[in-house]
mmCIF file of the N, C-alpha and C atoms, coordinates in Angstrom:
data_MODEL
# 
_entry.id   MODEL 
# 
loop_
_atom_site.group_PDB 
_atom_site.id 
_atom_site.type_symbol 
_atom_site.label_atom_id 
_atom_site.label_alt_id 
_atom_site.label_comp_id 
_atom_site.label_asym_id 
_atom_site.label_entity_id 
_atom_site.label_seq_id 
_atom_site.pdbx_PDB_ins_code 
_atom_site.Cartn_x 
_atom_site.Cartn_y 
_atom_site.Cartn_z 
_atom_site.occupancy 
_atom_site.B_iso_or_equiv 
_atom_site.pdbx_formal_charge 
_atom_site.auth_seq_id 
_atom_site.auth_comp_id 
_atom_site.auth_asym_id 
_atom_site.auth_atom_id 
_atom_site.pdbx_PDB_model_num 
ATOM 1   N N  . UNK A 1 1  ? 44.938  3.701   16.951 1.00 0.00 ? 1  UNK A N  1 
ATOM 2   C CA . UNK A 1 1  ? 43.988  2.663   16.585 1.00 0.00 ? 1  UNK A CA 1 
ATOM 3   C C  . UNK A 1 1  ? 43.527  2.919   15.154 1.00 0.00 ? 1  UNK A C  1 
ATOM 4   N N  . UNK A 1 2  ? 43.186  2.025   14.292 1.00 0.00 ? 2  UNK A N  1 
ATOM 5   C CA . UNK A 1 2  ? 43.420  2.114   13.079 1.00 0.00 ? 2  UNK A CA 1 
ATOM 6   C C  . UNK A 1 2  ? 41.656  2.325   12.760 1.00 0.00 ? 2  UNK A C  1 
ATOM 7   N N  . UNK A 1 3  ? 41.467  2.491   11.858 1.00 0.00 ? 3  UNK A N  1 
ATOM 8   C CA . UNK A 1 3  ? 39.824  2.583   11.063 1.00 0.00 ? 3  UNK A CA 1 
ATOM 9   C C  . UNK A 1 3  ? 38.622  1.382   11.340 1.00 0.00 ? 3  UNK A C  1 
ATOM 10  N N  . UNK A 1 4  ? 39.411  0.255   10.945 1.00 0.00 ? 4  UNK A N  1 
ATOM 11  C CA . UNK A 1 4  ? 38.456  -0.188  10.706 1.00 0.00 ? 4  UNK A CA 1 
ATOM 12  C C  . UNK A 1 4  ? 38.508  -0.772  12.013 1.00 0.00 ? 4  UNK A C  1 
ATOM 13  N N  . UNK A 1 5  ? 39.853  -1.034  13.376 1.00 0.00 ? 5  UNK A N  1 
ATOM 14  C CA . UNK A 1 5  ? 39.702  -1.603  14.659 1.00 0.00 ? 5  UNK A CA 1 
ATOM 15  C C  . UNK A 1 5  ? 38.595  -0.875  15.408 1.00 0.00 ? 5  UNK A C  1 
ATOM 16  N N  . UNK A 1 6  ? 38.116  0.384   15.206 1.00 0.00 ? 6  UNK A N  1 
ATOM 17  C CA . UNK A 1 6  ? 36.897  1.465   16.389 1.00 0.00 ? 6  UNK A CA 1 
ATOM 18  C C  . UNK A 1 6  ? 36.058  1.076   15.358 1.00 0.00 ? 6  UNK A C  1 
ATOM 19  N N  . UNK A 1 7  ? 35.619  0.724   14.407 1.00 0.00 ? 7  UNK A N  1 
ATOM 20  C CA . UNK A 1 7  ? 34.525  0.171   13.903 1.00 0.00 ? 7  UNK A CA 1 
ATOM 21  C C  . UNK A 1 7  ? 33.346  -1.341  14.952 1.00 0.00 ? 7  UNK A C  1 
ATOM 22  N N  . UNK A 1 8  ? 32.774  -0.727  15.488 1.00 0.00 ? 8  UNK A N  1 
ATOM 23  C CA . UNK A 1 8  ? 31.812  -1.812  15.691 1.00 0.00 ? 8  UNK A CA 1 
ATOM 24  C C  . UNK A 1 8  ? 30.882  -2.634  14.908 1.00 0.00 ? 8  UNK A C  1 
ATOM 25  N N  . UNK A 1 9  ? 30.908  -4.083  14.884 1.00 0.00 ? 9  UNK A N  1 
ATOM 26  C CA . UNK A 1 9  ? 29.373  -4.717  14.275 1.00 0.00 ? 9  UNK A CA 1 
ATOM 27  C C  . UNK A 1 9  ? 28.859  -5.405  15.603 1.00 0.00 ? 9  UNK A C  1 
ATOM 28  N N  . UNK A 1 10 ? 27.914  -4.901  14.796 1.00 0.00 ? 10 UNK A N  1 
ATOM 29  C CA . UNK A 1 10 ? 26.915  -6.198  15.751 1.00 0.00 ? 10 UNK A CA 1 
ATOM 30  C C  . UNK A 1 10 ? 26.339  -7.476  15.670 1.00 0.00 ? 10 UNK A C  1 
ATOM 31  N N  . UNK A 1 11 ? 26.073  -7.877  16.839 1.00 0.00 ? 11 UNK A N  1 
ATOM 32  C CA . UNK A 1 11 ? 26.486  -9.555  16.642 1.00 0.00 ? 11 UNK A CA 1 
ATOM 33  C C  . UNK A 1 11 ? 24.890  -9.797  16.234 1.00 0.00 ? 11 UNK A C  1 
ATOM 34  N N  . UNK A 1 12 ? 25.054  -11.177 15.379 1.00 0.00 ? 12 UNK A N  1 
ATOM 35  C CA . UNK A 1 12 ? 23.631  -11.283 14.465 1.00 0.00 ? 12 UNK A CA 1 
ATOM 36  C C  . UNK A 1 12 ? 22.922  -11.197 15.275 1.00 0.00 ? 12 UNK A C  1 
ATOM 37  N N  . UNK A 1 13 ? 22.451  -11.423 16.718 1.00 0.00 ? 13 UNK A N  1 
ATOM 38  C CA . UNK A 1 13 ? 21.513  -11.433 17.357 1.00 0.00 ? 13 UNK A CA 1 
ATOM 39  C C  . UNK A 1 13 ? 20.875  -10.042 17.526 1.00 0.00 ? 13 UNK A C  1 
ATOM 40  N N  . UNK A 1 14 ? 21.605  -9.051  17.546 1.00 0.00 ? 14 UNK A N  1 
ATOM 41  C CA . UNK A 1 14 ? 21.509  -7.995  17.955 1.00 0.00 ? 14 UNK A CA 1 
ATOM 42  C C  . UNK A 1 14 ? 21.121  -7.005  16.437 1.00 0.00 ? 14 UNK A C  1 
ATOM 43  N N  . UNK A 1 15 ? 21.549  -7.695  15.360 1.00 0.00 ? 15 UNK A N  1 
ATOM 44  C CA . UNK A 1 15 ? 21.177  -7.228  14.214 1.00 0.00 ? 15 UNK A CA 1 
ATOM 45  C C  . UNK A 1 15 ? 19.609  -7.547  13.789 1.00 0.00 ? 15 UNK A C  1 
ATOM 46  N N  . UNK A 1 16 ? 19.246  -8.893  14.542 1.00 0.00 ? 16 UNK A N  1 
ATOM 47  C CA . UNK A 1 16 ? 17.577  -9.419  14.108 1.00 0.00 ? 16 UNK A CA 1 
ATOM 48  C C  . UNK A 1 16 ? 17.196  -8.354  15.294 1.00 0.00 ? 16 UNK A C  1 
ATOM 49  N N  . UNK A 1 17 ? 17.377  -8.082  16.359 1.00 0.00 ? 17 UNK A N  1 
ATOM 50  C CA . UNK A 1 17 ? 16.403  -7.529  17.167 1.00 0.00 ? 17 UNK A CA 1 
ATOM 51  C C  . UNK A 1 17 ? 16.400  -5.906  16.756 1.00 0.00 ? 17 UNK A C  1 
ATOM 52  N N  . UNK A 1 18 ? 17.155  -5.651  15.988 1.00 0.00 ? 18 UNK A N  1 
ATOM 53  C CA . UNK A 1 18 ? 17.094  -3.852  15.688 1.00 0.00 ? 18 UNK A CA 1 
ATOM 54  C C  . UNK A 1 18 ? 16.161  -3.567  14.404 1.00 0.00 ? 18 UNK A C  1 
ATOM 55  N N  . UNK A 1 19 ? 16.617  -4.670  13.748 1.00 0.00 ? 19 UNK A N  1 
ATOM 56  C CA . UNK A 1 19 ? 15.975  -4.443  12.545 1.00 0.00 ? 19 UNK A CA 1 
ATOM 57  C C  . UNK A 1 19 ? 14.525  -5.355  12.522 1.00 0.00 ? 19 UNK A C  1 
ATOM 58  N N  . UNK A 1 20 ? 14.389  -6.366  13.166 1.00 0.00 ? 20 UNK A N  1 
ATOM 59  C CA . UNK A 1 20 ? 12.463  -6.308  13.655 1.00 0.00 ? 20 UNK A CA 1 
ATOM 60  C C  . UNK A 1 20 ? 11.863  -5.061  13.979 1.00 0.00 ? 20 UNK A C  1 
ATOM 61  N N  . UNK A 1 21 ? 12.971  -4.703  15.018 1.00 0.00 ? 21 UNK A N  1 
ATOM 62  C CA . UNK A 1 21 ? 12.387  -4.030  15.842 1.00 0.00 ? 21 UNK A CA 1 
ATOM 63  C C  . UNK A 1 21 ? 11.680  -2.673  15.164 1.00 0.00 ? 21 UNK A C  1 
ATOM 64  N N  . UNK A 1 22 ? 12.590  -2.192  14.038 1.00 0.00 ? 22 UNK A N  1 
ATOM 65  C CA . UNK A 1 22 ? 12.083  -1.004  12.919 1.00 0.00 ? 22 UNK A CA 1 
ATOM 66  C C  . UNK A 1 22 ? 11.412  -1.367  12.351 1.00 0.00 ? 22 UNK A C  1 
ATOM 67  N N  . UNK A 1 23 ? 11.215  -2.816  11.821 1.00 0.00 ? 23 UNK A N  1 
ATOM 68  C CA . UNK A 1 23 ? 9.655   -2.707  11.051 1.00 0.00 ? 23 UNK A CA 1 
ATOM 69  C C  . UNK A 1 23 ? 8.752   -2.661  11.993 1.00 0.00 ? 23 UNK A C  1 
ATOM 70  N N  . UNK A 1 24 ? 9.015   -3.120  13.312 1.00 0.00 ? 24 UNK A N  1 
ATOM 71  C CA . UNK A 1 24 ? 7.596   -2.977  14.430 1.00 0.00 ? 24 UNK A CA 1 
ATOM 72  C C  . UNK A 1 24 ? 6.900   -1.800  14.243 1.00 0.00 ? 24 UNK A C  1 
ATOM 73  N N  . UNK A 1 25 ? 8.351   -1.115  14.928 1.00 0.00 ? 25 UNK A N  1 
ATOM 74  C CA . UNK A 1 25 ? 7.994   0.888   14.809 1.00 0.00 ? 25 UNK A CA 1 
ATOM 75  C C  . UNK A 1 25 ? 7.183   1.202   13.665 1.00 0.00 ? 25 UNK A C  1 
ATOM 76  N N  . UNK A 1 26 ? 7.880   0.444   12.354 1.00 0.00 ? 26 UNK A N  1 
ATOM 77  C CA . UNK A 1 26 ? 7.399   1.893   11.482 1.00 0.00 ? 26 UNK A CA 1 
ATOM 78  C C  . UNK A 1 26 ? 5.358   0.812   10.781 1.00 0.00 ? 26 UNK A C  1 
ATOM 79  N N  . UNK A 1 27 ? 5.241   -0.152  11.377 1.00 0.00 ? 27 UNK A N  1 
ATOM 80  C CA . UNK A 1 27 ? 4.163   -0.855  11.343 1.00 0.00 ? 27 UNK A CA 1 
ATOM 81  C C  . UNK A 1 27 ? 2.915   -0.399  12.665 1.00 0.00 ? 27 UNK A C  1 
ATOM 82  N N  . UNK A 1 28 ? 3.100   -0.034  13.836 1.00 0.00 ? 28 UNK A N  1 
ATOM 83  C CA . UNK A 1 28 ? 2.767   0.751   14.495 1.00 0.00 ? 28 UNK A CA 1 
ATOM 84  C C  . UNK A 1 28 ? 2.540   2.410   14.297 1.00 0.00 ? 28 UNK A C  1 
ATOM 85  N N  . UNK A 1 29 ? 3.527   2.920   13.375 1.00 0.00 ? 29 UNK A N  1 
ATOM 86  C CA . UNK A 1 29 ? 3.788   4.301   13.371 1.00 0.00 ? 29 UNK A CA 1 
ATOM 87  C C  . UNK A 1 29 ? 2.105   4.527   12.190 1.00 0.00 ? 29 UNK A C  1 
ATOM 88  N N  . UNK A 1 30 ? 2.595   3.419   10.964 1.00 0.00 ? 30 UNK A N  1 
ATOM 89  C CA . UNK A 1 30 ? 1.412   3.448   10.002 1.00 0.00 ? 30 UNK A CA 1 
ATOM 90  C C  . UNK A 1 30 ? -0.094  3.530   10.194 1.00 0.00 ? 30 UNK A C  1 
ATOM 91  N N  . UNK A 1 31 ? -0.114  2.375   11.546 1.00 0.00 ? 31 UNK A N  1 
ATOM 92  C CA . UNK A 1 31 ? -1.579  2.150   11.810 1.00 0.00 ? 31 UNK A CA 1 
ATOM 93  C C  . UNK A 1 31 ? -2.004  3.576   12.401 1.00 0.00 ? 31 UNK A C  1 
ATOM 94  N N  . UNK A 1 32 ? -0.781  4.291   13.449 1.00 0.00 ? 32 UNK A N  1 
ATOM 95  C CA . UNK A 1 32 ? -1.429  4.766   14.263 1.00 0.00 ? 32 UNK A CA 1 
ATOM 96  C C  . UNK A 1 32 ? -1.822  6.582   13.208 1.00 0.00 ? 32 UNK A C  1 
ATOM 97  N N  . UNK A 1 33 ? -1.065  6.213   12.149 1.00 0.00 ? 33 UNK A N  1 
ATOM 98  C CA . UNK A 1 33 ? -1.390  7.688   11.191 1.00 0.00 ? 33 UNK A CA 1 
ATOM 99  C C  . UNK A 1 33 ? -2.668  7.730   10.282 1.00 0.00 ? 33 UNK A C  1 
ATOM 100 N N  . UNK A 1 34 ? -2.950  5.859   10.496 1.00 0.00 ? 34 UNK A N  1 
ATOM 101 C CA . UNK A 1 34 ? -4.252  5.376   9.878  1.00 0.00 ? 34 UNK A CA 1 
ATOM 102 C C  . UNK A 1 34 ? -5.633  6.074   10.780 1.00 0.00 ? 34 UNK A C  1 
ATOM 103 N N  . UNK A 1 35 ? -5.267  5.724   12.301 1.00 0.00 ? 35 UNK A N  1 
ATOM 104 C CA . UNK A 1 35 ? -5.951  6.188   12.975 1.00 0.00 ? 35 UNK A CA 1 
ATOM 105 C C  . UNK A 1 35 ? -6.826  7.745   13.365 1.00 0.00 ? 35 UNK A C  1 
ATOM 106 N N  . UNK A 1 36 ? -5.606  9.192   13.020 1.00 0.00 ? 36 UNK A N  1 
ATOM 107 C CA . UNK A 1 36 ? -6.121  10.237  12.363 1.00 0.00 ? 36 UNK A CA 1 
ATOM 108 C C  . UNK A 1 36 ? -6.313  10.391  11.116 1.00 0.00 ? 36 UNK A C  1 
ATOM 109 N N  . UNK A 1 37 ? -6.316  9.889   10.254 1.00 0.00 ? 37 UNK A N  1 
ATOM 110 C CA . UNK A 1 37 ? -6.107  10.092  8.635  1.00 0.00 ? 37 UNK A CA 1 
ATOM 111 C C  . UNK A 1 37 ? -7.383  9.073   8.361  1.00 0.00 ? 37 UNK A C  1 
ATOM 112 N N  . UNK A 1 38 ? -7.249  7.937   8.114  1.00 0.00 ? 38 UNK A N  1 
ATOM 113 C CA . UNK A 1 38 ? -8.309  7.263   7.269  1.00 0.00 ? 38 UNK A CA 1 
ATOM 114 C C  . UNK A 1 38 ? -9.592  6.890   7.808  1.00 0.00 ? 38 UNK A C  1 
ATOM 115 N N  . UNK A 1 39 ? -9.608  6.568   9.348  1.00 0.00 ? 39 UNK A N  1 
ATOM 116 C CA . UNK A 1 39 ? -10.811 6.882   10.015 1.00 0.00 ? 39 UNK A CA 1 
ATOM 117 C C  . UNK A 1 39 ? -11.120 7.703   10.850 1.00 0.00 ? 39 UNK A C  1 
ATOM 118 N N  . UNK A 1 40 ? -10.858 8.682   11.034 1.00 0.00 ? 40 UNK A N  1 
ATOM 119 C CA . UNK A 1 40 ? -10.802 9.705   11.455 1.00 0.00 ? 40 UNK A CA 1 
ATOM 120 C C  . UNK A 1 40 ? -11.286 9.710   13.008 1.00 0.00 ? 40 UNK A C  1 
ATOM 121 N N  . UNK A 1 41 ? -11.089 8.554   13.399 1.00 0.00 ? 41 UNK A N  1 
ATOM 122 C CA . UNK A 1 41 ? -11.622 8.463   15.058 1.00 0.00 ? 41 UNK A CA 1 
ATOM 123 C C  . UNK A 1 41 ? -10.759 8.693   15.477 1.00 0.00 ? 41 UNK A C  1 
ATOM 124 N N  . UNK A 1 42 ? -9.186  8.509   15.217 1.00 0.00 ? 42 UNK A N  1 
ATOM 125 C CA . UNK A 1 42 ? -8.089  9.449   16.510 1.00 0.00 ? 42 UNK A CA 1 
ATOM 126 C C  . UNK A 1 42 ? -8.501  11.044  16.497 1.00 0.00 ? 42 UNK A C  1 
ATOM 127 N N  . UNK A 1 43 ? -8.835  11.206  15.391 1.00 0.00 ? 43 UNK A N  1 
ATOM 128 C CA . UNK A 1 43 ? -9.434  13.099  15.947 1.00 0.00 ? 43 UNK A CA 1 
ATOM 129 C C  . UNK A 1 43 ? -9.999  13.640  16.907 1.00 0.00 ? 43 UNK A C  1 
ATOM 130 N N  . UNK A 1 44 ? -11.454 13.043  16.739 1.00 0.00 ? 44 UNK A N  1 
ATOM 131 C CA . UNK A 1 44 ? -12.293 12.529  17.540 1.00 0.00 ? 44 UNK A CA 1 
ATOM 132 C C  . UNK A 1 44 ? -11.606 12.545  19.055 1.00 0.00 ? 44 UNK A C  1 
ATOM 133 N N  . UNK A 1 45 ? -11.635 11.170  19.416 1.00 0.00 ? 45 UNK A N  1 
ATOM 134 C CA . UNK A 1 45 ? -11.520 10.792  20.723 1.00 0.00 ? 45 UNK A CA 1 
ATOM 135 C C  . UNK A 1 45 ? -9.953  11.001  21.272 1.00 0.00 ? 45 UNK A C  1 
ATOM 136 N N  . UNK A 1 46 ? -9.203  11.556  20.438 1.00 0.00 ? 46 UNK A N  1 
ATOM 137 C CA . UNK A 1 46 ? -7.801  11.913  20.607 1.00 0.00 ? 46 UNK A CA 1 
ATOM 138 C C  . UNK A 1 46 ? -6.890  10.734  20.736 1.00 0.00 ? 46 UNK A C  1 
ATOM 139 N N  . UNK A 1 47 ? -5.876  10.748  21.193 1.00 0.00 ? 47 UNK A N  1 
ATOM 140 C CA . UNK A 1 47 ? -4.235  10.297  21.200 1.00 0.00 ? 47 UNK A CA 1 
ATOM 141 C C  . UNK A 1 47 ? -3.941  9.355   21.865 1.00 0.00 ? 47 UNK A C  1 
ATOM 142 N N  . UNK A 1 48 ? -4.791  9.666   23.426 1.00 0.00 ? 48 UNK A N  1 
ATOM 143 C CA . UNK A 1 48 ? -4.783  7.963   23.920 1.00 0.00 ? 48 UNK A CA 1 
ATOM 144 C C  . UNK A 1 48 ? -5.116  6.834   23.622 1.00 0.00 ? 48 UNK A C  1 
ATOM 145 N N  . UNK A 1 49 ? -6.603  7.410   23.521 1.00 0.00 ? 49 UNK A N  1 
ATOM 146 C CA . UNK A 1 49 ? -7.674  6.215   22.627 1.00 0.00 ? 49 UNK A CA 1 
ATOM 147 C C  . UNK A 1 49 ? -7.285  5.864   21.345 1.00 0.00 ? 49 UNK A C  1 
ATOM 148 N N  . UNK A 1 50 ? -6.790  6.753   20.244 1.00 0.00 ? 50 UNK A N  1 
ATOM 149 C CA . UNK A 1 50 ? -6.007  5.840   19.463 1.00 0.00 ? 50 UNK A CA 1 
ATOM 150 C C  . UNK A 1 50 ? -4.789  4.744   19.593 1.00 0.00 ? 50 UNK A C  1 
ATOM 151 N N  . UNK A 1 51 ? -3.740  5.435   20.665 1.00 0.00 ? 51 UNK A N  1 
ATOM 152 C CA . UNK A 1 51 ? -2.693  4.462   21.022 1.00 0.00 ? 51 UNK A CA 1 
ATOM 153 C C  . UNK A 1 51 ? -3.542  2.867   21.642 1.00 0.00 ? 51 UNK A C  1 
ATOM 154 N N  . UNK A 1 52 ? -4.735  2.997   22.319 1.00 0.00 ? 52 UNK A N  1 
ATOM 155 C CA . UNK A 1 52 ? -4.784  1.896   23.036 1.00 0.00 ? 52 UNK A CA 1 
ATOM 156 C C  . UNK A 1 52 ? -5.757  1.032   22.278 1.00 0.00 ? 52 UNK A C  1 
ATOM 157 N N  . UNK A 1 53 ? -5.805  1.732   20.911 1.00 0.00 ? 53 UNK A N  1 
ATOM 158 C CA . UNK A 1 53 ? -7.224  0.855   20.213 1.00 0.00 ? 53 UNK A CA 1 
ATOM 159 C C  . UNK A 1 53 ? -5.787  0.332   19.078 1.00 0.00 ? 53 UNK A C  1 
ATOM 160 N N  . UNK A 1 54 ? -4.786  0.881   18.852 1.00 0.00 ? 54 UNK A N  1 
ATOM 161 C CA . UNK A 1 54 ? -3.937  -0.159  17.752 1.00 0.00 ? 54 UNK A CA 1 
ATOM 162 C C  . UNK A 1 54 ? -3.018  -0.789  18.475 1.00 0.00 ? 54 UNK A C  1 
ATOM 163 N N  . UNK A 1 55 ? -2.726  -1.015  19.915 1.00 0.00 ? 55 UNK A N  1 
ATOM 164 C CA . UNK A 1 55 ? -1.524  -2.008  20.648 1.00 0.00 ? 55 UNK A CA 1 
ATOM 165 C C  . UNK A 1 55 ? -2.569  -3.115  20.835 1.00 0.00 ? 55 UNK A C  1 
ATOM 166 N N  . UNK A 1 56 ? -3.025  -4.057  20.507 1.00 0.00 ? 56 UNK A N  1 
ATOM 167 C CA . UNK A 1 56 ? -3.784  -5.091  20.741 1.00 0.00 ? 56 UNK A CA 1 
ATOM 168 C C  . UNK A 1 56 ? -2.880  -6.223  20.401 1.00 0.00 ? 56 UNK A C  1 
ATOM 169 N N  . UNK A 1 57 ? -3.062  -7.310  20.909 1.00 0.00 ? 57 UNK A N  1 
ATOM 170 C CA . UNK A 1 57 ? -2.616  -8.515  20.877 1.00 0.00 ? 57 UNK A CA 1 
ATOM 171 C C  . UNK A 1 57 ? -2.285  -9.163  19.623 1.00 0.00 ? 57 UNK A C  1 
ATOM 172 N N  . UNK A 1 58 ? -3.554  -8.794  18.785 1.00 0.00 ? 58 UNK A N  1 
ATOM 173 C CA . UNK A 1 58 ? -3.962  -9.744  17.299 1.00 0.00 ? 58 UNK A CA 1 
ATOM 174 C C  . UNK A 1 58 ? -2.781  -8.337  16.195 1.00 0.00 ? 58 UNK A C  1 
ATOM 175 N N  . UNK A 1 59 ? -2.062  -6.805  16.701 1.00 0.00 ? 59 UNK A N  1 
ATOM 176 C CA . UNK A 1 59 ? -1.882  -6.582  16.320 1.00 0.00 ? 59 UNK A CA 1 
ATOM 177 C C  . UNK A 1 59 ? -0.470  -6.816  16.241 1.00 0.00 ? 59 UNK A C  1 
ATOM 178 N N  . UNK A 1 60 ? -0.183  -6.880  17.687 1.00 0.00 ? 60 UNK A N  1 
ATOM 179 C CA . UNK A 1 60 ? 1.292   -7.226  17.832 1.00 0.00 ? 60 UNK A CA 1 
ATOM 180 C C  . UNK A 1 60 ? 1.963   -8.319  17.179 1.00 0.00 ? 60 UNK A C  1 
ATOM 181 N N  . UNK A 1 61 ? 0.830   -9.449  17.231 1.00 0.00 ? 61 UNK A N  1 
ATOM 182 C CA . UNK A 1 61 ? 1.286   -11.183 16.618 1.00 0.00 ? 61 UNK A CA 1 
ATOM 183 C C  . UNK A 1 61 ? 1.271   -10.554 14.932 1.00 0.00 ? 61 UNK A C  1 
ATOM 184 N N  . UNK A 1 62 ? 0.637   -9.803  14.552 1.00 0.00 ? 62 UNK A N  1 
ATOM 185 C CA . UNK A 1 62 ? 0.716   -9.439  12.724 1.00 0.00 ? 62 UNK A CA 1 
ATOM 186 C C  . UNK A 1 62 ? 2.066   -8.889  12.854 1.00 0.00 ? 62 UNK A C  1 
ATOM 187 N N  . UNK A 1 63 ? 2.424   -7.941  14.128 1.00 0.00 ? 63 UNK A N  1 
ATOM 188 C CA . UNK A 1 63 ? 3.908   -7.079  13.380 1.00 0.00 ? 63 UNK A CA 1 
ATOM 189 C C  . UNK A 1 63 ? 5.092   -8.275  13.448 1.00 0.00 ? 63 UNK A C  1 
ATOM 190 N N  . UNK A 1 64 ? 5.036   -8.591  14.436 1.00 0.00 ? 64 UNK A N  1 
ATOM 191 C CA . UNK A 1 64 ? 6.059   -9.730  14.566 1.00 0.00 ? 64 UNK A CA 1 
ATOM 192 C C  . UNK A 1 64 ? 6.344   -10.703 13.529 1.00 0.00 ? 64 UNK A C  1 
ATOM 193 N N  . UNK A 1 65 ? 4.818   -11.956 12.871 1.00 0.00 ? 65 UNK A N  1 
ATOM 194 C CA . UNK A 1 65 ? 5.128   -12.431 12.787 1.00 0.00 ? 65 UNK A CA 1 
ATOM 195 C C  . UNK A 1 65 ? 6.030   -11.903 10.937 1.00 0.00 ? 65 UNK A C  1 
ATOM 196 N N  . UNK A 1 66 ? 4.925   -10.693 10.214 1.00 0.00 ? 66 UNK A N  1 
ATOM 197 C CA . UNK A 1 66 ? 5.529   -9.990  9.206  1.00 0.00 ? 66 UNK A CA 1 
ATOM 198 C C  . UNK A 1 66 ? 6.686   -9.520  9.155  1.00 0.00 ? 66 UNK A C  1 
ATOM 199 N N  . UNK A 1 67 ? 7.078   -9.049  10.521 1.00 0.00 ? 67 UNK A N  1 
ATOM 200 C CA . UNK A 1 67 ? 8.126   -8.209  10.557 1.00 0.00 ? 67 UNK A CA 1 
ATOM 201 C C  . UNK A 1 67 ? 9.832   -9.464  10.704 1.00 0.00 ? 67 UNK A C  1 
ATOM 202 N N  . UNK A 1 68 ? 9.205   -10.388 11.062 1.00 0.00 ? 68 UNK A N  1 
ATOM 203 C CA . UNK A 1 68 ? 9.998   -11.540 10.924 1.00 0.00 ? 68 UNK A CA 1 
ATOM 204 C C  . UNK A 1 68 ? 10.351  -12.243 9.519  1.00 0.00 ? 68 UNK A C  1 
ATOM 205 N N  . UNK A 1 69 ? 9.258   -11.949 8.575  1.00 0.00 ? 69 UNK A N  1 
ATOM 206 C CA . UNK A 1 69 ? 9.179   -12.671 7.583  1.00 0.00 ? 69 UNK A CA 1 
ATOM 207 C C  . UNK A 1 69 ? 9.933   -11.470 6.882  1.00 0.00 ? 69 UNK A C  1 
ATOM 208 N N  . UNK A 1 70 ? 9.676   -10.237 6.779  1.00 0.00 ? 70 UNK A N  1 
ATOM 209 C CA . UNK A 1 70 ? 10.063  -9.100  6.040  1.00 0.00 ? 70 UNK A CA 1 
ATOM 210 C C  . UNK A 1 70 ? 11.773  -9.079  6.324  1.00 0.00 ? 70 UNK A C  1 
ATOM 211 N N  . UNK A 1 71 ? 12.202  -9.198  7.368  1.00 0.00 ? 71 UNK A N  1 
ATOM 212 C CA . UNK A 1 71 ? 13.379  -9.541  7.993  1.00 0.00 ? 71 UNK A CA 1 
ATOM 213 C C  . UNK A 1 71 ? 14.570  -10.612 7.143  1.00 0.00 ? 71 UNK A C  1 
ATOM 214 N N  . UNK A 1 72 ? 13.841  -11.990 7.149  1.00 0.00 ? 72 UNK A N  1 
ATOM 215 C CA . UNK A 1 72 ? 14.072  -12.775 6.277  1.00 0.00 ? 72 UNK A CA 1 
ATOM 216 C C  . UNK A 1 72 ? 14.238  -11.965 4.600  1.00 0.00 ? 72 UNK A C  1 
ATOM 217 N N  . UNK A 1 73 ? 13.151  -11.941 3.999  1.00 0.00 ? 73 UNK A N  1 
ATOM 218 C CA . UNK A 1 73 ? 13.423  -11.936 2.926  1.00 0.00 ? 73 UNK A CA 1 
ATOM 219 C C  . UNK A 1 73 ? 14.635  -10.674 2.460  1.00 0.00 ? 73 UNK A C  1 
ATOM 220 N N  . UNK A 1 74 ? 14.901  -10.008 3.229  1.00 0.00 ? 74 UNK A N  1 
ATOM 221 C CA . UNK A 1 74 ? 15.931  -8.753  3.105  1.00 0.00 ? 74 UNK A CA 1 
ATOM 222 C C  . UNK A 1 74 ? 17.221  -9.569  3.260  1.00 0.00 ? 74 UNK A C  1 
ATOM 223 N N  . UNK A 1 75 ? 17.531  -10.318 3.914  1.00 0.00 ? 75 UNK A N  1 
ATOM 224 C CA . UNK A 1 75 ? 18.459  -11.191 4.509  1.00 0.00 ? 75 UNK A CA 1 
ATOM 225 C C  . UNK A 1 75 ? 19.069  -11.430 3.203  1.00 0.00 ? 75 UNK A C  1 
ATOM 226 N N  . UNK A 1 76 ? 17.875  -12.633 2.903  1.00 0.00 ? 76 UNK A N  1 
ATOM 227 C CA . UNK A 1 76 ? 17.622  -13.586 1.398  1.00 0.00 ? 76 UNK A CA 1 
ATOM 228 C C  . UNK A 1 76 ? 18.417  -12.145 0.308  1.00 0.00 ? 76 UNK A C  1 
ATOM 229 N N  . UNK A 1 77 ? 18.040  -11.594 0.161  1.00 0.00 ? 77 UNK A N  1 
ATOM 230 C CA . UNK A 1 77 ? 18.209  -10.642 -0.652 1.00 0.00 ? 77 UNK A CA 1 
ATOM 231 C C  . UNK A 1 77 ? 19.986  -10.083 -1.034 1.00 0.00 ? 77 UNK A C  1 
ATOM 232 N N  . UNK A 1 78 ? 20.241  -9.548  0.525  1.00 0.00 ? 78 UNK A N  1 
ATOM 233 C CA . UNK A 1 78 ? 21.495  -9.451  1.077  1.00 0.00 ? 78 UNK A CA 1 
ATOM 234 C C  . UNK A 1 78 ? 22.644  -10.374 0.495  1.00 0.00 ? 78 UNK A C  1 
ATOM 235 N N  . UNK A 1 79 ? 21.974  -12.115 0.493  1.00 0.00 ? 79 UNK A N  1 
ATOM 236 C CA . UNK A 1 79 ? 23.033  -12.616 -0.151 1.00 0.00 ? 79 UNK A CA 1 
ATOM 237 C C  . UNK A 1 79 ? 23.269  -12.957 -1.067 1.00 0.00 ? 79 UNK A C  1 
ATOM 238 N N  . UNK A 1 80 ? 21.980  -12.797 -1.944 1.00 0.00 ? 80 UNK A N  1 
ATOM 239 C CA . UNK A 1 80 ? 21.641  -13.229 -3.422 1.00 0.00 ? 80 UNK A CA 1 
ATOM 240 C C  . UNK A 1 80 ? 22.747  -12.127 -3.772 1.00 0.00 ? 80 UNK A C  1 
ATOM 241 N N  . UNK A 1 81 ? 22.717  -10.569 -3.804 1.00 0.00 ? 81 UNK A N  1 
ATOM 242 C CA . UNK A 1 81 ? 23.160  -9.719  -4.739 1.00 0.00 ? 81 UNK A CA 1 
ATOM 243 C C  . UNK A 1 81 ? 24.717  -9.329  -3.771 1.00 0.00 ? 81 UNK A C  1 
# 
């Protein structure tokens, strides 16, 4: 079997949901380093209470709908250059 035949891509669908899906992570990962670091209440009250004070509703609709838009413009980008 030749090189480039064991080469997999993935099908665009599967390319929007991986790569949302990493800005989700690393948009979650931020808040939640915000949470020991800039207000210092994950120290405090520890690890749970931070996880369950940044998964909120109003936070999830910000990663998505950014992480959709951020998505796009990389795209945009992709075919400009």
């Amino acid at each position: 079997m030749n090189e480039q035949q064991s080469k997999k891509k993935l099908t665009p669908f599967w390319r929007v949901v991986l790569e949302v899906g990493f800005i989700v992570f690393l948009f979650y990962t931020n808040l939640l380093m915000g949470e020991f670091t800039h207000s210092g209440s994950g120290q405090n009250k520890g690890l749970i209470w931070a996880i369950q004070d940044i998964f909120t509703m109003a936070n999830f609709t910000i990663a998505i709908i950014f992480s959709l838009i951020g998505y796009l413009f990389f795209e945009f980008l992709r075919n400009r250059l």
